[in-house]
C-alpha positions in Angstrom: 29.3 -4.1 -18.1 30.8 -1.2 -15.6 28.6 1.3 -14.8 28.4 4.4 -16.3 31.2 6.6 -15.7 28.7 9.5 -15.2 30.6 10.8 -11.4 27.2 12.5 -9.9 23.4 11.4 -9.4 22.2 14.2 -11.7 24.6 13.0 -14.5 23.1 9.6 -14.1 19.5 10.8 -14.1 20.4 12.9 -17.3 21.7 10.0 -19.0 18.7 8.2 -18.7 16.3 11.2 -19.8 18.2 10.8 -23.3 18.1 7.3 -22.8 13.8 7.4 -22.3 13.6 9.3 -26.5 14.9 5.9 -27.3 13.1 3.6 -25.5 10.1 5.9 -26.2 10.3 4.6 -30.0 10.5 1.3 -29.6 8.7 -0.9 -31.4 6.8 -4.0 -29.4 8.5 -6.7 -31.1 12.2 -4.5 -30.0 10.8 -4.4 -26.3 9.2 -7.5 -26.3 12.8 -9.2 -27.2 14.8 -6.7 -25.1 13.3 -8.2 -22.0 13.6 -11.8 -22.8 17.5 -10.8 -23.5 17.2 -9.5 -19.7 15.5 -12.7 -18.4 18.0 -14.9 -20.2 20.9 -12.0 -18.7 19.2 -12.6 -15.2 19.1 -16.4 -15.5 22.9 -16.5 -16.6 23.8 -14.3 -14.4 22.1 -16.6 -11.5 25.7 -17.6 -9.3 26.9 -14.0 -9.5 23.5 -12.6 -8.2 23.2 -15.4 -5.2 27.1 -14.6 -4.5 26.5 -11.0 -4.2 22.8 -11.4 -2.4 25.0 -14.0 0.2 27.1 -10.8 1.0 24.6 -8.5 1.4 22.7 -11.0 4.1 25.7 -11.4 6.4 25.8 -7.4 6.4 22.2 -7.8 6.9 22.8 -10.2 9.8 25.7 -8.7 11.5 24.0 -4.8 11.5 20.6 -6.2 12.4 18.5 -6.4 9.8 15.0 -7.3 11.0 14.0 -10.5 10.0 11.1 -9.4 7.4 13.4 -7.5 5.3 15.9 -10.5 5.7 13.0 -12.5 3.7 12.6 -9.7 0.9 15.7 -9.4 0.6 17.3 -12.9 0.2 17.5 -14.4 -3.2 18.1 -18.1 -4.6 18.7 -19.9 -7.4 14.6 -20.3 -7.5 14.3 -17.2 -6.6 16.3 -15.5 -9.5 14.6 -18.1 -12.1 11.0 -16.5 -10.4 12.4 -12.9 -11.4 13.5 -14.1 -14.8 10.1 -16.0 -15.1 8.2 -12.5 -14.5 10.1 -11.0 -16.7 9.2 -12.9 -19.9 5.5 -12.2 -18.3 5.7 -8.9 -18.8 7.4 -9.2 -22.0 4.5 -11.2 -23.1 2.0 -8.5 -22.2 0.1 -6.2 -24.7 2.0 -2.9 -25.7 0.5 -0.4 -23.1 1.8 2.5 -25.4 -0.1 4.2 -28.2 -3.8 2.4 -27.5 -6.5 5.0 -28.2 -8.3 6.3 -25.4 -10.4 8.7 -27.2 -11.1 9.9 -30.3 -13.8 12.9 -31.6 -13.7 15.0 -34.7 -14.6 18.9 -33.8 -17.6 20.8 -35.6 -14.3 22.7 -37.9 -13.1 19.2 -38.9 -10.5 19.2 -36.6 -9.5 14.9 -35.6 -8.5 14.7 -32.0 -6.9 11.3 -31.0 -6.5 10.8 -26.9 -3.5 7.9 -27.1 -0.9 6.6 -24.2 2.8 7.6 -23.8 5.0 6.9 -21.5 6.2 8.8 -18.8 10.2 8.7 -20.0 11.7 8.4 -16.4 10.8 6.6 -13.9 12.2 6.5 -10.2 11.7 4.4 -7.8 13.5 4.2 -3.9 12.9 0.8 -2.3 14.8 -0.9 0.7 16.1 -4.5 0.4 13.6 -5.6 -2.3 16.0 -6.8 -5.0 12.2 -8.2 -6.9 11.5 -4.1 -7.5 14.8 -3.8 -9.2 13.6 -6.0 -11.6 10.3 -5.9 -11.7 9.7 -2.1 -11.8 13.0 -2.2 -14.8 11.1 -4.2 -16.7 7.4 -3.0 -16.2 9.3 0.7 -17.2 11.2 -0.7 -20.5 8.0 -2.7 -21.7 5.8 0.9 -21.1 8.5 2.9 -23.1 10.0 4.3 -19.7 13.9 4.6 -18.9 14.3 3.8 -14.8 16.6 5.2 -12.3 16.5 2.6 -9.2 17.7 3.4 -5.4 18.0 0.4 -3.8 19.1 0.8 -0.6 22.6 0.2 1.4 21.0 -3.1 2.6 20.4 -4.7 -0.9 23.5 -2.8 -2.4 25.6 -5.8 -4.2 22.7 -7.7 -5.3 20.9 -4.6 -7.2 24.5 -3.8 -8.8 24.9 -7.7 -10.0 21.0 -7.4 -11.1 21.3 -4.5 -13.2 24.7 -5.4 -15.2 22.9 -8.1 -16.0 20.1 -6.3 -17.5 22.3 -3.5 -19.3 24.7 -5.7 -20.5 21.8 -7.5 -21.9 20.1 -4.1 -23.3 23.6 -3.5 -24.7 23.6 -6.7 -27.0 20.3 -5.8 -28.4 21.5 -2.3 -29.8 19.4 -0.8 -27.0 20.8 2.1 -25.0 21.8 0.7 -21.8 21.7 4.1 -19.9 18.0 3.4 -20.0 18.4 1.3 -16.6 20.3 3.5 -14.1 21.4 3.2 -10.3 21.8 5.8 -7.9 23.2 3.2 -5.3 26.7 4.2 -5.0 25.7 7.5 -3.9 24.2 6.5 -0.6 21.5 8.9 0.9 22.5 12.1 -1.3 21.9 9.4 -4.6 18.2 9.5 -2.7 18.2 13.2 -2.2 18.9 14.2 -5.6 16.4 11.4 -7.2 13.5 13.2 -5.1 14.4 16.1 -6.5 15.1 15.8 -10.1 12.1 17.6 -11.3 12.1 18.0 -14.7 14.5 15.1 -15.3 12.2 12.4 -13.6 8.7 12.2 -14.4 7.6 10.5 -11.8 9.0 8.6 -8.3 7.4 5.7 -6.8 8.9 4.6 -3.3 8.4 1.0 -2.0 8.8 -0.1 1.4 8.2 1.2 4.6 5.9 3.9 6.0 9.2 6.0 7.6 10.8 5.5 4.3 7.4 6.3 2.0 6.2 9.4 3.9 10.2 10.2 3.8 9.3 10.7 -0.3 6.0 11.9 -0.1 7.2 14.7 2.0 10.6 15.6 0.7 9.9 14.9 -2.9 9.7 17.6 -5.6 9.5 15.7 -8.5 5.1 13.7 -8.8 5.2 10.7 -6.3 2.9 7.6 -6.7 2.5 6.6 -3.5 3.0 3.3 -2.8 1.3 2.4 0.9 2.0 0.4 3.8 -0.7 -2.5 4.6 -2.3 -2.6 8.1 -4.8 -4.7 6.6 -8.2 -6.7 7.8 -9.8 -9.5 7.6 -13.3 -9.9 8.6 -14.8 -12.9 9.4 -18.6 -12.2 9.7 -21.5 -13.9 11.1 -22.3 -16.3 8.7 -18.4 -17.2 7.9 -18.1 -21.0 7.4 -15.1 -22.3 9.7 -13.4 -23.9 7.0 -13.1 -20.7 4.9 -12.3 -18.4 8.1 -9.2 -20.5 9.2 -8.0 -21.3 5.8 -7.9 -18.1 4.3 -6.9 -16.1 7.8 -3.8 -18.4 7.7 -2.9 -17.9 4.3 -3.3 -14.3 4.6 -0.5 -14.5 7.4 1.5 -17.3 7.1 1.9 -17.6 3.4 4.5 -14.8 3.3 4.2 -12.7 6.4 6.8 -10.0 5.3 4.7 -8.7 2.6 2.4 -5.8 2.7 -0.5 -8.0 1.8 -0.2 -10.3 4.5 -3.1 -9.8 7.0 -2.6 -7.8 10.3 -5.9 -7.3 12.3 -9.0 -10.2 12.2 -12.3 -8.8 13.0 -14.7 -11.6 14.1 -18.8 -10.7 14.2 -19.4 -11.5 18.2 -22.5 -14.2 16.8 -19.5 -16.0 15.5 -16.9 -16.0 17.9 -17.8 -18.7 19.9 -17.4 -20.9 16.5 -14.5 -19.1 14.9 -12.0 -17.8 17.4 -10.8 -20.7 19.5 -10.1 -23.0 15.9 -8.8 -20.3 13.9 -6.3 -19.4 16.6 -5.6 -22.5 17.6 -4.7 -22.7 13.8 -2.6 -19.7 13.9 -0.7 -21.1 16.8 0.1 -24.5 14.8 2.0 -22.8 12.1 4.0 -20.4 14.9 1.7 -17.6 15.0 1.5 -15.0 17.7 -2.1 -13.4 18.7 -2.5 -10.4 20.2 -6.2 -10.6 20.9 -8.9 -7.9 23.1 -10.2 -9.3 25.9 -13.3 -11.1 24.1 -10.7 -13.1 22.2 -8.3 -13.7 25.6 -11.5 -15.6 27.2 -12.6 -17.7 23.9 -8.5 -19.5 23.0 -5.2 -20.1 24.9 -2.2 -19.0 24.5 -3.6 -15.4 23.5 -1.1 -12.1 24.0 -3.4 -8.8 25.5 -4.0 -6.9 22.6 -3.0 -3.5 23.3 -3.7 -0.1 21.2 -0.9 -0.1 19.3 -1.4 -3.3 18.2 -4.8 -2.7 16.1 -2.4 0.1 13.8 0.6 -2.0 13.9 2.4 -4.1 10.3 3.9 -6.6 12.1 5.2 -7.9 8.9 6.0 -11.0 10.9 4.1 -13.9 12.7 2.2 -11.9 14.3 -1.8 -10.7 14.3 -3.7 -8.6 16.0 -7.7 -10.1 16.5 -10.8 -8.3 18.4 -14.4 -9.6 18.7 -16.7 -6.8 17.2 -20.7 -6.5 17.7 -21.3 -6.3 14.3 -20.2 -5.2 10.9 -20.9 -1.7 11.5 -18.3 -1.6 14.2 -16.1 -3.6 11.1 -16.2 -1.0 9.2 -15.7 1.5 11.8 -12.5 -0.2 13.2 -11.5 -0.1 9.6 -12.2 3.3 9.0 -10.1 4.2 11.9 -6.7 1.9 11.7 -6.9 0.9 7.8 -4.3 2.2 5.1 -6.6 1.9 2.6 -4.5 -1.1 0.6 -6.6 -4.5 1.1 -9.4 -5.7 3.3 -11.4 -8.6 2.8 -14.4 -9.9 4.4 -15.5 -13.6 4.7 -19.3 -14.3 4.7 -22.4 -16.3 3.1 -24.6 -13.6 3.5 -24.7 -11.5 0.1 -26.0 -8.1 1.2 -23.2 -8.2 3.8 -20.3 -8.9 1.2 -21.8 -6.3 -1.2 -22.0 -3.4 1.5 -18.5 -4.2 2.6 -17.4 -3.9 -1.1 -19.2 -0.6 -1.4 -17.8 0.9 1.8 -14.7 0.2 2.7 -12.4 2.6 1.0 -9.4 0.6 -0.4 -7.4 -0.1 -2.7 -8.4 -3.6 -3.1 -11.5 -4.5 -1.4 -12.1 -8.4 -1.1 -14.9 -11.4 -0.4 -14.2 -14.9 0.6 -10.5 -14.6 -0.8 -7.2 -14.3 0.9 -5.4 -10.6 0.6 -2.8 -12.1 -0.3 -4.0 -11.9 -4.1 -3.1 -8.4 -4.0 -0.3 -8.7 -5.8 0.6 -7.7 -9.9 1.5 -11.1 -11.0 -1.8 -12.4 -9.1 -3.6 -9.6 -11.1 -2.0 -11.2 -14.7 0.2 -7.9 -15.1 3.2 -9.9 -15.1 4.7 -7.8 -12.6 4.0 -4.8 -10.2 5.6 -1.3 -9.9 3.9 -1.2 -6.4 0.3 -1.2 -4.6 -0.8 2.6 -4.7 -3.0 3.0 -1.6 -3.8 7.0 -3.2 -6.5 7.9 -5.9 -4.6 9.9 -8.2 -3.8 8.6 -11.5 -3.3 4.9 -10.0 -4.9 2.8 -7.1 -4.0 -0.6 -6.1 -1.2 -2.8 -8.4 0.6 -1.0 -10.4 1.3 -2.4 -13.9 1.8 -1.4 -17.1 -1.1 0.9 -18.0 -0.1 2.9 -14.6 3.3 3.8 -16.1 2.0 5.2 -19.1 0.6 9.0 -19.1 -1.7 10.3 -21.9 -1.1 13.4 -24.8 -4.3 14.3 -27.6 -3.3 14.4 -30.9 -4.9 17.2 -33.5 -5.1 16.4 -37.5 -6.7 19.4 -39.2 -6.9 20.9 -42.6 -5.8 24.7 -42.0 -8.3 25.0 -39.2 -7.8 28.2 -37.3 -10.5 29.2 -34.4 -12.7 32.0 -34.4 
């Protein structure tokens, strides 16, 4: 399928407000098989997509892309089965639409019913993520949404190759396939005119860096869900068993280090360093990690980069971490007070009242013990998918799934009621 023939932004964005009454009145079964249609669509689809991805990489390459969003953005053949396979997750899901939240009955007689609805239109700007295409398509359709996507220049033919795939597949179900709409081919103005769209989008959330999120935040007219960058901690406390420390500190950075769950600062209680630095960096080394450590950690392990001030609010988003002896978990938490973006910390510890005060005080989105961060994550969380991880405290916090894209109305049944 072409896309639309709509020749401005706005005409796009209008054809998927008319699109959202549709989707809107879905039934479950009708969304539940219109997103397996898109997974088998994505999985048939599978050469095109890698063709197309293998075109946007060698832009990527020749112009510079850094080497984290090289990772996000490259896509196999087990990589395009992975997005079909969360697809048919979150078309396994429960119907987020039309559960009952509340229900009274007034003194007059009056029924009041509190139920979820969808938004209608969802936005979304990302930057070489082709998994948010996808995933934030299909989180919107299953919620009763439509979706307007911008992409980004860097991702631009594999986010065109993804969604024919997915309205051509919406199409063959008798679904309207203006529900999923890009905004790519209009560059930045395609951007522009999303964030301001009041009134025809309901509600944007932007993925992917801090320049490009407070971008939104700030320019944007139309409600933002603010999706946050992850400077985020680790701290290995007193009482941390070795085995634990190093094994979940390297999973936390080496797993995936391009993602905004991957750890960025370790924090190790000064009774423990002796025990914990020199092996857990010396374990960090092995699998091609650089540490930028303080002085305390520079005298305990080899091999250790000066740690400067930058480095304690830096996402390296690469194999790299920042690590600083502290005296104790107060100055933990204050070091996380002061350099955290509120999106995951975790703390590793046998002591009990320790893990329970961390959990109380740090102010997160996700706040962890004795497990990596990387399990912030949608899938991880059994939502199938994830529109984003909101680091703000309005409406959503933390992975977005489906009950985050769905909004709330009350419904009144009386009897000829009138107030007094």
């Amino acid at each position: 399928m072409t896309a639309t023939t709509a020749t401005t932004a706005r005409d796009r964005m209008l054809l998927a407000k008319e699109a959202a009454r549709h989707v809107g009145r879905l039934s479950d079964a009708e969304k539940r098989d219109a997103l397996l249609a898109i997974a088998d669509a994505i999985e048939a689809s599978a050469p095109a997509i890698v063709a197309a991805n293998a075109e946007d990489l060698e832009r990527g390459r020749a112009t510079g892309l850094s080497t984290a969003l090289q990772d996000r953005l490259r896509l196999d053949e087990p990589r395009v089965a992975a997005l079909a396979s969360a697809v048919r997750d979150v078309a396994a899901l429960p119907d987020p639409v039309g559960r009952v939240l509340d229900e009274r009955v007034l003194p007059n007689g009056v029924e009041l019913t509190k139920v979820s609805v969808p938004f209608g239109v969802v936005g979304s700007i990302y930057e070489a993520r082709p998994n948010v295409t996808v995933d934030i398509a299909a989180l919107a359709l299953r919620s009763g949404n439509a979706v307007v996507l911008r992409g980004g220049t860097a991702a631009e033919h594999t986010n065109a190759a993804l969604v024919d795939a997915m309205r051509e597949a919406l199409a063959d179900r008798g679904i309207d396939p203006e529900a999923i709409q890009t905004v790519d081919s209009f560059g930045r103005e395609g951007a522009r005119e999303l964030m301001h769209a009041r009134g025809i989008v309901d509600v944007l959330v932007p993925r992917g860096s801090a320049q490009l999120i407070e971008t939104v935040v700030t320019e944007s007219s139309v409600p933002v869900i603010e999706t946050g960058a992850g400077v985020v901690h680790i701290v290995l406390d007193a009482s941390a068993p070795l085995e634990w420390a190093r094994d979940i500190v390297v999973n936390a950075k080496v797993q995936r280090p391009s993602v905004c769950n991957a750890v960025e600062t370790v924090l190790v209680h000064r009774e423990a360093a002796e025990r914990l630095v020199s092996p857990v960096v010396a374990a960090l080394q092995e699998k091609g990690v650089t540490v930028h450590g303080d002085h305390r950690v520079s005298a305990l392990a080899e091999g250790v980069v000066p740690a400067t001030e930058d480095d304690w609010a830096t996402e390296y988003l690469s194999l790299d971490v920042s690590m600083r002896v502290v005296d104790d978990l107060d100055e933990a938490l204050e070091h996380i007070r002061r350099y955290s973006t509120h999106h995951t910390e975790s703390i590793i510890t046998q002591d009990d009242a320790s893990a329970e005060r961390f959990l109380a005080e740090v102010d997160s989105a996700v706040v962890m013990a004795n497990a990596s961060t990387r399990f912030t994550d949608g899938g991880e969380f059994g939502f199938g998918a994830e529109v984003g991880i909101s680091t703000q405290k309005l409406h959503a916090r933390g992975p977005m799934g489906l009950a985050e894209l769905t909004s709330t109305k009350w419904i009144a049944r009386g009897s000829g009621q009138v107030r007094e």
